[in-house]
C-alpha positions in Angstrom: 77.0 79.2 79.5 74.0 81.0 81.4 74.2 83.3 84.5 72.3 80.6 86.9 75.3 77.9 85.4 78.5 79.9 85.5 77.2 81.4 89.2 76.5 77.7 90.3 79.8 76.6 89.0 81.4 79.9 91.0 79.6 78.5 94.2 81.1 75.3 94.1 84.2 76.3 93.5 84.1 78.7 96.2 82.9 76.1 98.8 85.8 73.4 97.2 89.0 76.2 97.8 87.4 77.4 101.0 87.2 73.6 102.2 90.9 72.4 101.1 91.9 75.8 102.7 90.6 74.8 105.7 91.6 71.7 106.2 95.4 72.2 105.2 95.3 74.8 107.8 93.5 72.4 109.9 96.0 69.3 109.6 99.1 71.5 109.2 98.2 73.2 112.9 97.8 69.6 114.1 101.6 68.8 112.5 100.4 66.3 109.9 101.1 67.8 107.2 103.7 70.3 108.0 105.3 70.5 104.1 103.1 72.8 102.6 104.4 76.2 103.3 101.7 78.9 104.8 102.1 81.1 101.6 100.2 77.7 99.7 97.7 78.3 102.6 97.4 81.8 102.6 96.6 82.1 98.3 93.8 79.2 98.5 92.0 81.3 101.1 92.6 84.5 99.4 91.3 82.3 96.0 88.2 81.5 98.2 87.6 85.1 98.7 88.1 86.3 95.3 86.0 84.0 93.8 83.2 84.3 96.1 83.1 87.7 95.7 83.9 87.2 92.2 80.3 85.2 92.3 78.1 88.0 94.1 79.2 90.8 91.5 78.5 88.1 88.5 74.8 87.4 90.0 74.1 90.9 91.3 76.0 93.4 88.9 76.3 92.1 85.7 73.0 92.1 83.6 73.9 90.6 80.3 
């Protein structure tokens, strides 16, 4: 797998864990969905993070 591929691939999964994040939080504030403990919540956003920041060190740190 190139660099461009698996960065791409950490992009979109990024923008897929940041977006369910969100919206959970979203629709269990609104009380639709108010089964999904905040923990659940709390480790997709933190996934978000780590893989985004997981993505800049892969396309600005690692030269192979």
């Amino acid at each position: 797998m190139s660099q461009s591929s698996l960065n791409r691939r950490l992009t979109q999964l990024f923008g897929i864990l940041l977006g369910i994040g969100i919206a959970v939080w979203l629709l269990r504030g609104f009380g639709l969905i108010t089964f999904i403990p905040g923990g659940i919540i709390w480790l997709l956003l933190l996934g978000a993070i780590a893989v985004g920041i997981l993505g800049y060190v892969q396309k600005t740190w690692w030269r192979f």
